[in-house]
N, CA, C and O of each residue as an XYZ file, in Angstrom:
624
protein
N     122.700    245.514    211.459
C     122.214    245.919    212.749
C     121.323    244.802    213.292
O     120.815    243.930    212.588
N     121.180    244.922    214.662
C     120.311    243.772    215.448
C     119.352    244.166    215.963
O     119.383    245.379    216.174
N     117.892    243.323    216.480
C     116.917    244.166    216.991
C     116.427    243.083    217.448
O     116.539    242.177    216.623
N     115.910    242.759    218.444
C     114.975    241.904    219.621
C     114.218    242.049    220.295
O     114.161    243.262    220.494
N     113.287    241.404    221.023
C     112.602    241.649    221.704
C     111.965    240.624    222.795
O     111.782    239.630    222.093
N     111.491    240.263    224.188
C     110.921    239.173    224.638
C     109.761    239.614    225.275
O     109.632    240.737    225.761
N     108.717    238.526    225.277
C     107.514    238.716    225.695
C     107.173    237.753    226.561
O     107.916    236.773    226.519
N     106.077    237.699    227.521
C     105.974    236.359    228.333
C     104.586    236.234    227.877
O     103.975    237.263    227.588
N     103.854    234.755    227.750
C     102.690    234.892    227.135
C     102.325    233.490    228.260
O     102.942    232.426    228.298
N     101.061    233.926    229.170
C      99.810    233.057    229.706
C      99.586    231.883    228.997
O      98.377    231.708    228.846
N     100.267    231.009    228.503
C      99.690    230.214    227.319
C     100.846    228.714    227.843
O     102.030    228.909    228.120
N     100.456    227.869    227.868
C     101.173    226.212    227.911
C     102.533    226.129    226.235
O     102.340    226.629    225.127
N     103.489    225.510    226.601
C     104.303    225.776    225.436
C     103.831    224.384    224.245
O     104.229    224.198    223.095
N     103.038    223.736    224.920
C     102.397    222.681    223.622
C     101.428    223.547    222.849
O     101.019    223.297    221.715
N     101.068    224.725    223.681
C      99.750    225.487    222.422
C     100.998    226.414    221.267
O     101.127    226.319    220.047
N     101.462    226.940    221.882
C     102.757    227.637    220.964
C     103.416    226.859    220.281
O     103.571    227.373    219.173
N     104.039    225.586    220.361
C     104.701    224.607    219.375
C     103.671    224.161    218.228
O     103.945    223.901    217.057
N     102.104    224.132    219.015
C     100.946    223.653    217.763
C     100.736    224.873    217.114
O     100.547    224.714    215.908
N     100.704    225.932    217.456
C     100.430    227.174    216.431
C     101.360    227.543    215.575
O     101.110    227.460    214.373
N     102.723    228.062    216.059
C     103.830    228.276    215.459
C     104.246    227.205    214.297
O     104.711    227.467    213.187
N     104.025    226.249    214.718
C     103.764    224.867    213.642
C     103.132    224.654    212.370
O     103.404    224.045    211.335
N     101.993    225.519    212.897
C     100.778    225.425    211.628
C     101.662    225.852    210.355
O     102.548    226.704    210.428
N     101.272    225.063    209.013
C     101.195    224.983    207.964
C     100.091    225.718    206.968
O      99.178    224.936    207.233
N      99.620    226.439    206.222
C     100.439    227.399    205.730
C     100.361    228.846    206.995
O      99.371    229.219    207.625
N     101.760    229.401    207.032
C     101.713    230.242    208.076
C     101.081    231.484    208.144
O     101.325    232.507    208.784
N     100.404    231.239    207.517
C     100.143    233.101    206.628
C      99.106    233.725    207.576
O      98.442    234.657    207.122
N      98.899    233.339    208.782
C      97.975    233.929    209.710
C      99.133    235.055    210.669
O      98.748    235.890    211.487
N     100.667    234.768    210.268
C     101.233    235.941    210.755
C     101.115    237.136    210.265
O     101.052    238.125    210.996
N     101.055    237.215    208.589
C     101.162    238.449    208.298
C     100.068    239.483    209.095
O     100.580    240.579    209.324
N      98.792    239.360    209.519
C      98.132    240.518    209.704
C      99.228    241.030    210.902
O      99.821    242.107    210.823
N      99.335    240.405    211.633
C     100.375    240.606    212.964
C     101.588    241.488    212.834
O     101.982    242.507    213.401
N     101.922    240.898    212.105
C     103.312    241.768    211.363
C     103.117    243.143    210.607
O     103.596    244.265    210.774
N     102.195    242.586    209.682
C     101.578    244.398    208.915
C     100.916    244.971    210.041
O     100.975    246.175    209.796
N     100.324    244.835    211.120
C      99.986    245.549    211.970
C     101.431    246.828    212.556
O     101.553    248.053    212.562
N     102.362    245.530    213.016
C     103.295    245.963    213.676
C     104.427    246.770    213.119
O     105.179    247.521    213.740
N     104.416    246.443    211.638
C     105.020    247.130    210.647
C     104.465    248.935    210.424
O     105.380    249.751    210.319
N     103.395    249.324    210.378
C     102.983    250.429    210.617
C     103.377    250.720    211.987
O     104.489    251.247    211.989
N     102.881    250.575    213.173
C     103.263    251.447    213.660
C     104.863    251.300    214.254
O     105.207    251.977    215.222
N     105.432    250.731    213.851
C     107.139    250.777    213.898
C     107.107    252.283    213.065
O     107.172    253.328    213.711
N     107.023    252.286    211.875
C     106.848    253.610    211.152
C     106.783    254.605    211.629
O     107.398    255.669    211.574
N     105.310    253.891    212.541
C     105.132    256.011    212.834
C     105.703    256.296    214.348
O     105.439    257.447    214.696
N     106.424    255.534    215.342
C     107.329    255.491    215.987
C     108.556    256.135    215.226
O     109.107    257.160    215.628
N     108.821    255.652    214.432
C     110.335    256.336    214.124
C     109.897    258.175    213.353
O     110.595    259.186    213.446
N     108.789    258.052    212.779
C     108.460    259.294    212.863
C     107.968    260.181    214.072
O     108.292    261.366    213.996
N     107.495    259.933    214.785
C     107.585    260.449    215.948
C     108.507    260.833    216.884
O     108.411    261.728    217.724
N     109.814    259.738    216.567
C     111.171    259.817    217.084
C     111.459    261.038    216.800
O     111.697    261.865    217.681
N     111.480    261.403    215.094
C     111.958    262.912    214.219
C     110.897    263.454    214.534
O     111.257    264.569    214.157
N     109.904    263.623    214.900
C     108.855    264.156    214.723
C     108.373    264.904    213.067
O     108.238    266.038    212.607
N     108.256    263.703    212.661
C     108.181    263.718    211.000
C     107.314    262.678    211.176
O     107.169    261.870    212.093
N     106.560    262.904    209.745
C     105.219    262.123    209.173
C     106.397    261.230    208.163
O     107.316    261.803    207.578
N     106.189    259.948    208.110
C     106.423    259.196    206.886
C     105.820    259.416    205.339
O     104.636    259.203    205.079
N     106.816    259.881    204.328
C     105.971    259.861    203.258
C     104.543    259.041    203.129
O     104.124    258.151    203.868
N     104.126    259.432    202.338
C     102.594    258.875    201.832
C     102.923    257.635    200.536
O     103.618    258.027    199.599
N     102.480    256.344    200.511
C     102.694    255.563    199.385
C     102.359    254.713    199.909
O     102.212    254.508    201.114
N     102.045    253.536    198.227
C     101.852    251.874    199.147
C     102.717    251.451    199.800
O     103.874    251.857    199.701
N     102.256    250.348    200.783
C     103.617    249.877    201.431
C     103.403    248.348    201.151
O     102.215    248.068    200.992
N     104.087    247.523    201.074
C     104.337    246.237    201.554
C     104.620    244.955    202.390
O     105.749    244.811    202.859
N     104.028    244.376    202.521
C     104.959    243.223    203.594
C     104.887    241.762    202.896
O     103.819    241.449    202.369
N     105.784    241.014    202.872
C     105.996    239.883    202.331
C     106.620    239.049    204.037
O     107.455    239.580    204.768
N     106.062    237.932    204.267
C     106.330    237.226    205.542
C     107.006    235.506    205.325
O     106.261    234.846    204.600
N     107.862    234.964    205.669
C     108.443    233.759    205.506
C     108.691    233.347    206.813
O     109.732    233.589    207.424
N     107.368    232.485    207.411
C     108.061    231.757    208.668
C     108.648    230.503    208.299
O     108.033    230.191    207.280
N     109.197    229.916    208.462
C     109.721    228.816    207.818
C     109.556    227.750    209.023
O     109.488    228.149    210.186
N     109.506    226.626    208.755
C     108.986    224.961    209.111
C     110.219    225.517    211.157
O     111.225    226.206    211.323
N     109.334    224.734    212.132
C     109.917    225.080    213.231
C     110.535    223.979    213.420
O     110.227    223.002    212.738
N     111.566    223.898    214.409
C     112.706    223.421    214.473
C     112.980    222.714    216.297
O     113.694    223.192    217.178
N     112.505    222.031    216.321
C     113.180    221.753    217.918
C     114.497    222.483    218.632
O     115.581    222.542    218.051
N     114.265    223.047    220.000
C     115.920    223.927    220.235
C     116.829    222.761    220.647
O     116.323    221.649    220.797
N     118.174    222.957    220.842
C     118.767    221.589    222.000
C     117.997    221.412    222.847
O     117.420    220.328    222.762
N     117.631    222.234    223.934
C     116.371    221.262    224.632
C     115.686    221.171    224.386
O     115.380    222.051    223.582
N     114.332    219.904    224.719
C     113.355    219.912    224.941
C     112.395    220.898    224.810
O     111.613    220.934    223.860
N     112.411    221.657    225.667
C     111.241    222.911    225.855
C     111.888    224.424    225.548
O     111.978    225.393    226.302
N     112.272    224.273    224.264
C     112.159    225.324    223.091
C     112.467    224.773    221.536
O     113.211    224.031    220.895
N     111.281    225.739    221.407
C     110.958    225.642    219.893
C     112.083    227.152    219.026
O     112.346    228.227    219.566
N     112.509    226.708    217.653
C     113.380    228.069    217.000
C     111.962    228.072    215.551
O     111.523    227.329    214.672
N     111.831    228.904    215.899
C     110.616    229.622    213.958
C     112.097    230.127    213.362
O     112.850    230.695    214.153
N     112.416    229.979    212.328
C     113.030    231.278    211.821
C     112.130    231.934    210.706
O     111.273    231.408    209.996
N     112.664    233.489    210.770
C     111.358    234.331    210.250
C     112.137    235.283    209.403
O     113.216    235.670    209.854
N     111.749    235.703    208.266
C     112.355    236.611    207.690
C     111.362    237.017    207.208
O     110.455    236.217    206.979
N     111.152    238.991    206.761
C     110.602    239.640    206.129
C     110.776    240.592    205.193
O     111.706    241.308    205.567
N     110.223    241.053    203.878
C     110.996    242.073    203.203
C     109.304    243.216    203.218
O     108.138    242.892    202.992
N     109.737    244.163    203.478
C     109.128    245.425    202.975
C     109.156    246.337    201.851
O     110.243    246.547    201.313
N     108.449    246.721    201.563
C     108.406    247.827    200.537
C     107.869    249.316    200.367
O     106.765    248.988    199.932
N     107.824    250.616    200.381
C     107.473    251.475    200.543
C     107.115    252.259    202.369
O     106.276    253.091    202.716
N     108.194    251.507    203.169
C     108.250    252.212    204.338
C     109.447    253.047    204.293
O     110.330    252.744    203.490
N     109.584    254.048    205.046
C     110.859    254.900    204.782
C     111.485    254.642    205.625
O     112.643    254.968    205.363
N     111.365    254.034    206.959
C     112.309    253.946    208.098
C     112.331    252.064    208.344
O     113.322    251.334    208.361
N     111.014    251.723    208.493
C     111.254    250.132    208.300
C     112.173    249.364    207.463
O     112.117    249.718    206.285
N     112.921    248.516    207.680
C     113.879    247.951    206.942
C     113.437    247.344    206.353
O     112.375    246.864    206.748
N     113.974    246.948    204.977
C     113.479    246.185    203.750
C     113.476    244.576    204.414
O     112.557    243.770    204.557
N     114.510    244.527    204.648
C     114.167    242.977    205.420
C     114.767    242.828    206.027
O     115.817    243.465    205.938
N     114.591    241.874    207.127
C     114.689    241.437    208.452
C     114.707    240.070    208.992
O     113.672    239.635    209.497
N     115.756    239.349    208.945
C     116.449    237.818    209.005
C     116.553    237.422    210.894
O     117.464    237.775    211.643
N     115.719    236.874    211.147
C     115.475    235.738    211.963
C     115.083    234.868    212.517
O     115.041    233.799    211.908
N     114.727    234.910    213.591
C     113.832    233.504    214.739
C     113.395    233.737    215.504
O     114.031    234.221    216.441
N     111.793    233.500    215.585
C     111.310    233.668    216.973
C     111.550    232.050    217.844
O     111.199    230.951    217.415
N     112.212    232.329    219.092
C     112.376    231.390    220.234
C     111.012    231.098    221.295
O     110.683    232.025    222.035
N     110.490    230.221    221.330
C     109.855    229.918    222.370
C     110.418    228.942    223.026
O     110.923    227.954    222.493
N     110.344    229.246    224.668
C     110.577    228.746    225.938
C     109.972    228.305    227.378
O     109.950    229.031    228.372
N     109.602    227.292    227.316
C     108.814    226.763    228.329
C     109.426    227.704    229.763
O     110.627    227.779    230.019
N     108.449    228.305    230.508
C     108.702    228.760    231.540
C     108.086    228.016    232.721
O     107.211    227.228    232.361
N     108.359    228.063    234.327
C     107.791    227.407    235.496
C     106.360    228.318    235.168
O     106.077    229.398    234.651
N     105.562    227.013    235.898
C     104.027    227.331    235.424
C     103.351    227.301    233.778
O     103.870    226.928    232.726
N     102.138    227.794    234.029
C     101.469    227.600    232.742
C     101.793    228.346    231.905
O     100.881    228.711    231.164
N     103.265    228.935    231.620
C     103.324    230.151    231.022
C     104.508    229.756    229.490
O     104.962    228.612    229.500
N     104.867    230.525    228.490
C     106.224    230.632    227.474
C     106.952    231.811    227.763
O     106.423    232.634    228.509
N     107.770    231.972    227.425
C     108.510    233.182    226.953
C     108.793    233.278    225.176
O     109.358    232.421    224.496
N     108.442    234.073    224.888
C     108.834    234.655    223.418
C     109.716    235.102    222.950
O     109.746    236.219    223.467
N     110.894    235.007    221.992
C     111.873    235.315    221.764
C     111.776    236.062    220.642
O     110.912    235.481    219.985
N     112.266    237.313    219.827
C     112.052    237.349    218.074
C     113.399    238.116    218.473
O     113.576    238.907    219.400
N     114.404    237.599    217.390
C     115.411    238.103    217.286
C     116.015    237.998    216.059
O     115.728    236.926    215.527
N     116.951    238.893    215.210
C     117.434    238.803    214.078
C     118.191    240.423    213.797
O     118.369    241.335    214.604
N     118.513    240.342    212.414
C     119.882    241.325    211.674
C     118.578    242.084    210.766
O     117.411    241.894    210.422
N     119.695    243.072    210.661
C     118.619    244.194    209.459
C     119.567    244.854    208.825
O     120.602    245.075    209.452
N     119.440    245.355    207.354
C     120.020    246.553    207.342
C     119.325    247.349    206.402
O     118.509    247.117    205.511
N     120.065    248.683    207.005
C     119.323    250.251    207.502
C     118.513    250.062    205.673
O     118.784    249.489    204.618
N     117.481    250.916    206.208
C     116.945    251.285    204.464
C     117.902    252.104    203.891
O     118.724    252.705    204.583
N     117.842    252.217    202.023
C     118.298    253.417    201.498
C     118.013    254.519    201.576
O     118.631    255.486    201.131
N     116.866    254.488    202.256
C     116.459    255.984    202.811
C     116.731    256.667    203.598
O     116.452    257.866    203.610
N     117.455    255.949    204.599
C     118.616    256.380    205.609
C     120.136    256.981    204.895
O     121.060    256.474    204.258
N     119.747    258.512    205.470
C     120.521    259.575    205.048
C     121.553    260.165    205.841
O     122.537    260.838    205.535
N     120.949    259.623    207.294
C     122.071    260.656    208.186
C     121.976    259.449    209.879
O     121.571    258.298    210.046
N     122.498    260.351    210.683
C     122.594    259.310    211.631
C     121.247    259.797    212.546
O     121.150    259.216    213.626
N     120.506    260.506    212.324
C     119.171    260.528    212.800
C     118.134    259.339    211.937
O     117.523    258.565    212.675
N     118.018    259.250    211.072
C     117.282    258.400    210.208
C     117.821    256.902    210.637
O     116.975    256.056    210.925
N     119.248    256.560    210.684
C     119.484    255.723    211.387
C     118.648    255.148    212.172
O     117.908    254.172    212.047
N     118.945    256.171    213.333
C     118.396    256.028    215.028
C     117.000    255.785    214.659
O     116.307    255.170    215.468
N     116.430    256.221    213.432
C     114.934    256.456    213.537
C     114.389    254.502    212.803
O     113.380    253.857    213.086
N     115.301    254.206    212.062
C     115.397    252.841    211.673
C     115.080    251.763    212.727
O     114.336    250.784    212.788
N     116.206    252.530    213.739
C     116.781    251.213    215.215
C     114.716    251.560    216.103
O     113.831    250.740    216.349
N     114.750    252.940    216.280
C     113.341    252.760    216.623
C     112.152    251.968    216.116
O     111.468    251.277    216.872
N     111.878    252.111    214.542
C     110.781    251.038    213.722
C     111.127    250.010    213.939
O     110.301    249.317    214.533
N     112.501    249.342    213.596
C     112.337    248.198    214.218
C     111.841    247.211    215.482
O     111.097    246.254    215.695
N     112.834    248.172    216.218
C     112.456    247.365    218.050
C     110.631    247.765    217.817
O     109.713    246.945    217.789
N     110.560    248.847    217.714
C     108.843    248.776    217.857
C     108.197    248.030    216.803
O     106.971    247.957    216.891
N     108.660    247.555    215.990
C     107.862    246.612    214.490
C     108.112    245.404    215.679
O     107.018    244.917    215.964
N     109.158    244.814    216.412
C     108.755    243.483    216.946
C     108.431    243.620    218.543
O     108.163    242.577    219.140
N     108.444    244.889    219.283
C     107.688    244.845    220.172
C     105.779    244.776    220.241
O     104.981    244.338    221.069
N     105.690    245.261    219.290
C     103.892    245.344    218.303
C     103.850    244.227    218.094
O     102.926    243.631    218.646
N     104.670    243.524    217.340
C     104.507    242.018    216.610
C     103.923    240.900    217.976
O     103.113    239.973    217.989
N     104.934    241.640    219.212
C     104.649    240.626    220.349
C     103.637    240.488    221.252
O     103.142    239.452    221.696
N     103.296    241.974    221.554
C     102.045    242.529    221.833
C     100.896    241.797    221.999
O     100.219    241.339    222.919
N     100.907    241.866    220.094
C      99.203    241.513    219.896
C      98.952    240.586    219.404
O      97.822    240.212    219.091
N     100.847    239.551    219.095
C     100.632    237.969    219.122
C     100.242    237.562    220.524
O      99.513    236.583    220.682
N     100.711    238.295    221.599
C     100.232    237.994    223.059
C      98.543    237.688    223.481
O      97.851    236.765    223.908
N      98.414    239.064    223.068
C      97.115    239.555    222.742
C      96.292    238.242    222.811
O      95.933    237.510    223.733
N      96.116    238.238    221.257
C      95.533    237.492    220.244
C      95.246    235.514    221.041
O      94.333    234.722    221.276
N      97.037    235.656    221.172
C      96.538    233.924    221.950
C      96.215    233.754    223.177
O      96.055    232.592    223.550
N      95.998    235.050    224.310
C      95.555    234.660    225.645
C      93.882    234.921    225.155
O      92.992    234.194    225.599
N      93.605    236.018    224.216
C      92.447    236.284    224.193
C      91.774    234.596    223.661
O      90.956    233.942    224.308
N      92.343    234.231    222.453
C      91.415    232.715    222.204
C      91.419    231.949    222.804
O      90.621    231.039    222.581
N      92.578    231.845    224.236
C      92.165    230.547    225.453
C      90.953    230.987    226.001
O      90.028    230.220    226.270
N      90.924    232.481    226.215
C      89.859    233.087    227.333
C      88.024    232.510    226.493
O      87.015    232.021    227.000
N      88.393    232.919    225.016
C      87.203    232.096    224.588
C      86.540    230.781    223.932
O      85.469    230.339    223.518
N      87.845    230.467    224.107
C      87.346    228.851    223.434
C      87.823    228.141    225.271
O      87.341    227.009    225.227
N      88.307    228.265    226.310
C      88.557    227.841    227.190
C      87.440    228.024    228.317
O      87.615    227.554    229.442
């Protein structure tokens, strides 16, 4: 299955090529475990069901960024595996795209494949999968948005 999402972010695409860049990347995970919960309780809400109770996991791999054919986009590719969510997918294979837009602005790309957890039983649990996801990388985009207009506003 596929799941995407785009965001437009206030931000110059040389600050996004220098962040997305950074070495070791591990300042995504809070972002992601953020967004990873409430993907969850979206798809429980979908059923209107609580997600079991247990630890959960997130393991994050952005890997080294990549120039696009043009110029003014950058490809991350990103993969993640989970553990102890019932509707979040164990892992999740792709790339976030950034794209120079007219003006001071990017566009955000996160796009990639999943498949369904084993905990997916029926074609509601499914549907409730396709929900955690899109909302695990609409969250992800959010409050990566968030996060980098808020540090121009204070270091700028």
């Amino acid at each position: 299955m596929s799941a995407s999402g785009t965001i437009r972010i206030d931000r110059p695409f040389d600050e996004l090529v220098e962040l997305l860049s950074t070495r070791p990347a591990d300042w995504v995970v809070p972002f992601l475990r953020i967004a990873t919960h409430a993907g969850e309780a979206a798809a429980g809400r979908s059923l209107r069901l609580t997600s079991p109770p247990g630890s959960r996991q997130l393991t994050v791999d952005l890997l080294p960024a990549v120039p696009g054919e043009d110029r003014d986009v950058l490809v991350v590719p990103l993969r993640w595996r989970t553990a102890g969510f019932h509707w979040v997918p164990q892992s999740y294979a792709g790339r976030i795209v950034v794209k120079r837009v007219p003006g001071r602005a990017c566009e955000m790309l996160v796009e990639g494949s999943y498949a369904l957890p084993p905990t997916v039983l029926d074609l509601a649990d499914a549907e409730a999968a396709s929900v955690a996801t899109e909302a695990t990388i609409a969250t992800f985009l959010r409050s990566f948005r968030v996060a980098v207009e808020e540090q121009a506003r204070q270091t700028g």
